[in-house]
N, C-alpha and C positions, 0 to 999 in steps of 0.2 A: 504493500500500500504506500500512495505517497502523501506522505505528509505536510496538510497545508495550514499555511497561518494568513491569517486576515491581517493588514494596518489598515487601520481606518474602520469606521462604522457607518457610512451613508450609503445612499439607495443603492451605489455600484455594491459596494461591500456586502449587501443586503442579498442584492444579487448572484455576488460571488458565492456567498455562504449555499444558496440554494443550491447553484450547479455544482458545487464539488458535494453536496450533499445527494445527489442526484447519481453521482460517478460511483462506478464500481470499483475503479480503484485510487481510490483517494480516500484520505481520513480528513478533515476539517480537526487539529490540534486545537486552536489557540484562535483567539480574534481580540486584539490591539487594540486602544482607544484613547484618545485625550482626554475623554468625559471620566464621570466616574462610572468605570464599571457597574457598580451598582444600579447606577441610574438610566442603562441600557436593558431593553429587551431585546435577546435575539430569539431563533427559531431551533436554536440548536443546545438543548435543555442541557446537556454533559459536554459541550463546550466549554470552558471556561473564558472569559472576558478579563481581560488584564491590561491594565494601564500602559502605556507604550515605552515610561520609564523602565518599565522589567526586562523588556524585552531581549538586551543581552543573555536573560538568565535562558534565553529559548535557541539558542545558534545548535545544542546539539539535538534538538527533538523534530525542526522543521526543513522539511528537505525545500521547499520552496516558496517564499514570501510573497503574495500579491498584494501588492500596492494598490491601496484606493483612494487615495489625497487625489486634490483638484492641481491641476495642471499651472495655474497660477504663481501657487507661490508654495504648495505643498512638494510637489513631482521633484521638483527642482534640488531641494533639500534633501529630503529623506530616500530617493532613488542611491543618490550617490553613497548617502551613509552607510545604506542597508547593507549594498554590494558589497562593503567590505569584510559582510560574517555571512550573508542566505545567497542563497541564489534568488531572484526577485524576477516577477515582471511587472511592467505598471501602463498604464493609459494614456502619457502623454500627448496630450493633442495639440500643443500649440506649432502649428507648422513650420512658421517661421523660424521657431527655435528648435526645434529635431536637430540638426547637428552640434550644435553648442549642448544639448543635453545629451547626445551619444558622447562627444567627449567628453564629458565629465563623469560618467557612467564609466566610459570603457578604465576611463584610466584606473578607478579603482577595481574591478573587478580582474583588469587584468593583472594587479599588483596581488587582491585575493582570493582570483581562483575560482571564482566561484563564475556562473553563467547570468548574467543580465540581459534580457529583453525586454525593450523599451518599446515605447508607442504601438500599441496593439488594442486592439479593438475591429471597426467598418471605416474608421475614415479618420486618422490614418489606421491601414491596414489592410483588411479584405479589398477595401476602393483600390489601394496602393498595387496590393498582386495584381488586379484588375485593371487597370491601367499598364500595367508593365505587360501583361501578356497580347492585350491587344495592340499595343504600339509595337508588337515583335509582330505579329498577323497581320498589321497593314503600317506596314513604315512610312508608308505617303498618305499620311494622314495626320488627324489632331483629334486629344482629348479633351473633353468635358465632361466634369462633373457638377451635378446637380444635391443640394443637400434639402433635405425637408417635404412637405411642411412636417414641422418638430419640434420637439424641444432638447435645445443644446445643453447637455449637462455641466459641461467644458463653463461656455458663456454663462446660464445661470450663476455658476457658481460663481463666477469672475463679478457677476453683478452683486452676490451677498455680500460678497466683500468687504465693499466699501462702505466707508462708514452712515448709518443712519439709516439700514436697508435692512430687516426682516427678513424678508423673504422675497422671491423671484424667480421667474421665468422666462424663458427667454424663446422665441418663435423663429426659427430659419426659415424662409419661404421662396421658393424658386421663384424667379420670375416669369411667367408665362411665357410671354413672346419671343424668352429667349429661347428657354426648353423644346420649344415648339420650331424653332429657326432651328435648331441642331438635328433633332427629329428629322427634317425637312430632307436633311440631307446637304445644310447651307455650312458654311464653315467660314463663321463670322468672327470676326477678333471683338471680346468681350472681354470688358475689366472686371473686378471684383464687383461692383458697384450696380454693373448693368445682369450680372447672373443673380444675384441677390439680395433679398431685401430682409435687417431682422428687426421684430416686435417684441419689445419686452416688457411684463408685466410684475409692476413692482408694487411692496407692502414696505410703506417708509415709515419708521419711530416717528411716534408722536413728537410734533414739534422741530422735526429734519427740516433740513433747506432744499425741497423736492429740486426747486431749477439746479441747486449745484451739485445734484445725486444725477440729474437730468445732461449736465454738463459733462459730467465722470464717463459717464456712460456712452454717452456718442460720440466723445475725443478716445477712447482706451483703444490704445495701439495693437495692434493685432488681435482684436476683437472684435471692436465698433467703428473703428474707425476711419474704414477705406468704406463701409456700407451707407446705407440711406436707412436710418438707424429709426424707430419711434418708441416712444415711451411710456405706456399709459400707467398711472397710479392708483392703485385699487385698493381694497379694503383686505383685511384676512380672510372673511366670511368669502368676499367675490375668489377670493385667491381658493380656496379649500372648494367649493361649489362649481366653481367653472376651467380651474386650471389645477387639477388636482392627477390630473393623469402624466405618462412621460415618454407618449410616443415618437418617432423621428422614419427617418428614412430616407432614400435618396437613389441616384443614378449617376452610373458611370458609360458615360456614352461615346465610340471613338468612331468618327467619320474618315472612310478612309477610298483610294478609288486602286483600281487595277486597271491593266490593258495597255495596250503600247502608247497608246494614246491618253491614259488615263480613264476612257471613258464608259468603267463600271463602277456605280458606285456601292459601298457595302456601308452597312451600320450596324455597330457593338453593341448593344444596351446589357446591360446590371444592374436592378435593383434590388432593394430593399425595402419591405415597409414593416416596421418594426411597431410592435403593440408595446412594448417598456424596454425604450432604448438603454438604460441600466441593465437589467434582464440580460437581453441580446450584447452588451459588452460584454457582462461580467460572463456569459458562455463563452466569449472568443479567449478570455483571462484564460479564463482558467484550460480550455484548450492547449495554449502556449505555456502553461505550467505544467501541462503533464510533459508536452515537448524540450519545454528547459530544463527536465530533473532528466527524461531521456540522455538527454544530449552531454551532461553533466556526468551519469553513470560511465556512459560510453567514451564519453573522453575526446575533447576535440583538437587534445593532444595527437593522435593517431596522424593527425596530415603533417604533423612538423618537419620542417626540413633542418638537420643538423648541417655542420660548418667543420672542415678540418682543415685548420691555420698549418705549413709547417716553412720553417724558416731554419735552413742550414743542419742542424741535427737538434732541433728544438719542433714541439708540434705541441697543437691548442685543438680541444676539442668543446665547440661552442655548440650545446646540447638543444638550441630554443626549449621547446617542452616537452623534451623526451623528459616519457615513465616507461615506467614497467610494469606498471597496469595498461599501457598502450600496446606493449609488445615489441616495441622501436628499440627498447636497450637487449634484449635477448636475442634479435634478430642483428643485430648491427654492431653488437660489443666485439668481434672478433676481426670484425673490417676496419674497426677503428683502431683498434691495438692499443698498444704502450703509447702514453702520452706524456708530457710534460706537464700541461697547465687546464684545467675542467672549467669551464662556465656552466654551473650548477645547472642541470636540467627544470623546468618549470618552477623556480623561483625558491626549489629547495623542498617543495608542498609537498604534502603526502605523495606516495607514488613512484618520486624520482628517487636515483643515486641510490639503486639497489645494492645488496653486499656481492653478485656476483659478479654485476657492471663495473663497479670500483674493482674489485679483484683482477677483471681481463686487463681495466683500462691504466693502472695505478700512477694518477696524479700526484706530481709534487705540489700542487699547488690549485687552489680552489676558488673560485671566484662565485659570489653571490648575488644575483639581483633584486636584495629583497633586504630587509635587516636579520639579524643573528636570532634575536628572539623569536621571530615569525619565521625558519626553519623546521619543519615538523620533526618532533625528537626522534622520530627512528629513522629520518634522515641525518640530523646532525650524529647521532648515533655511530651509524657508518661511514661516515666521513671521517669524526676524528676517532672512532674507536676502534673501526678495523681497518679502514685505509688510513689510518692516521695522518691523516694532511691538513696541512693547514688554512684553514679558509677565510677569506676578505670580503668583506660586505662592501657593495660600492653602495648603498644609502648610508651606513655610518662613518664611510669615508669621502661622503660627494663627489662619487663617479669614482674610478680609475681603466687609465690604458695600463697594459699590459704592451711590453715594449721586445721585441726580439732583437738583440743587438747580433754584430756582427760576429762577437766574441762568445757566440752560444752561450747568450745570457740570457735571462727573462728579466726585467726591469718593470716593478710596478710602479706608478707616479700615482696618489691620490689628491683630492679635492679639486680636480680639474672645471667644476662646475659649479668653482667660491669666484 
């Protein structure tokens, strides 16, 4: 069974909780919260609910973290921290920013090992394969997507926010005459602006400054603010009676032509129309969490290509993320031979710098891409206890090259990156 923990406790969360409840093979452990525990119902009566302060006490019971924080200002934070103890996926949707959040993800995960998948869900996501496969099927052509009519969970949230705001809703609404030009078969250049339009329905604290909640909201950058934004303010009652539900949906459309001339035209269409856009995320979640804990057992070590340095009667064997749960050190330790200097196989983590790999290979000299403490002990184990060699941490010494001189030296230099 794989074992999953919740962060966070809103509708996606709510969601998530259902489908790995749902899965045959998954356990729901743990579900995280800011609130107080206590003051949460879930659906899941022998789960336990625990404060998100705890949650280091959970890195050995949960094989995969979903992340359910909003995209704003939660994703951003706690994506990066988690990485460094679960394996995690999370929801990220702000488009704009998907790369500046894949690197700051990768960096940590590739420091601990573990597997992060980011921005998953229908858009980004399912829309995203779905675009990639049809611009491979008709190259002479162009995409569009269509989002709504729905409600953005992303936007809402981004609208509670701010200060003086309850609660909210937020409506994506295609534009007709655009959807219908694409349909057609036309392939019109459209901005943000002209494919659509969002309605947001807001419940503002008694006593708020509506225009300057009114203002927040149709300026916020990668939200509201490339669209033709409107804003109606409503009561809790109107809010709970009329906007109480959290459907979405949309279309991925790629006009494309063939013939030597161009002159056949084809059209892609993908939708979706989703009855509880939460719901239908937290199913794709947790999809890719049974996929990240796969992908994690099996080890995506397996493709690594190792490096054999040798200079004069000196030689370097720079390992990337050879294990020996890959099978790469057992298969390849007698090609490589006798060496002089090891650049620690996957960062020293479980797995690597087995006692029989060190025995073929027997380094004088050990090089680490990680710190000393974070070594897993039955690799530092074999390192200094039966190959006995000595090893260098380049994070406690800020980098080092390793130098081959002419005089079949090895020459370390550290802190090259003070």
């Amino acid at each position: 069974m794989i074992r999953i923990g919740i962060y966070g406790y809103g509708n996606l969360a709510k969601g998530v909780e259902l489908a790995v409840n749902a899965a045959s093979d998954m356990e729901l452990v743990a579900i995280f919260t800011r609130r107080n525990p206590e003051a949460i119902k879930t659906n899941s009566v022998m789960v336990p609910a625990i404060n998100t302060d705890y949650v280091m006490e959970w890195t050995d019971k949960i094989d995969v973290m979903i992340i359910c924080g909003g995209s704003a200002t939660d994703l951003p934070r706690q994506t990066p921290e988690l990485a460094k103890y679960f394996n995690v996926v999370d929801s990220f949707d702000t488009h704009a920013k998907i790369p500046e959040h894949f690197e700051n993800v990768n960096q940590t995960a590739m420091v601990s090992g573990k597997v992060a998948v980011i921005s998953v869900g229908w858009d980004p996501g399912m829309f995203s394969v779905n675009r990639m496969y049809s611009s491979a099927v008709l190259p002479n052509g162009k995409d569009y997507t269509f989002w709504g009519k729905g409600v953005s969970q992303g936007h809402s949230d981004a609208i509670r926010r701010i200060p003086g705001v309850l609660d909210a809703k937020q409506y994506t609404i295609p534009v007709e005459s655009a959807l219908e030009a694409v349909r057609s078969g036309k392939t019109p250049e459209l901005t943000t602006r002209e494919k659509h339009i969002r309605e947001c329905f807001v419940v503002a604290e008694e006593g708020a400054d509506s225009a300057k909640i009114e203002n927040e909201i149709v300026t916020m950058p990668n939200y509201f603010a490339d669209y033709d934004t409107t804003v109606h303010f409503i009561t809790e009652e109107e809010m709970k009676s009329e906007h109480s539900g959290i459907p979405h949906g949309g279309f991925v459309i790629r006009s494309g032509k063939t013939g030597s001339n161009g002159e056949h035209q084809h059209i892609i269409e993908y939708s979706l129309k989703l009855d509880s856009n939460p719901e239908f995320t937290a199913s794709v979640l947790t999809a890719y969490a049974r996929a990240a804990w796969r992908l994690y057992e099996k080890g995506e070590n397996a493709s690594s290509v190792g490096v054999i340095v040798k200079k004069g009667e000196k030689s370097a064997f720079l390992s990337a993320d050879f294990t020996n749960d890959s099978g790469l050190e057992d298969i390849y330790a007698d090609d490589i031979g006798d060496i002089d200097l090891l650049k620690i196989g996957h960062h020293g983590y479980y797995g690597s710098s087995s006692k029989d790999f060190l025995k073929v290979l027997k380094p004088e000299i050990a090089i680490v891409t990680n710190y000393i403490g974070k070594i897993y002990p039955n690799v530092k184990w074999n390192l200094t206890m039966v190959a006995k060699v000595p090893v260098f941490s380049t994070a406690h010494r800020t980098g080092i090259i390793a130098t081959f001189t002419d005089n079949n030296e090895i020459i370390l230099t550290q802190n090259i990156m003070m």
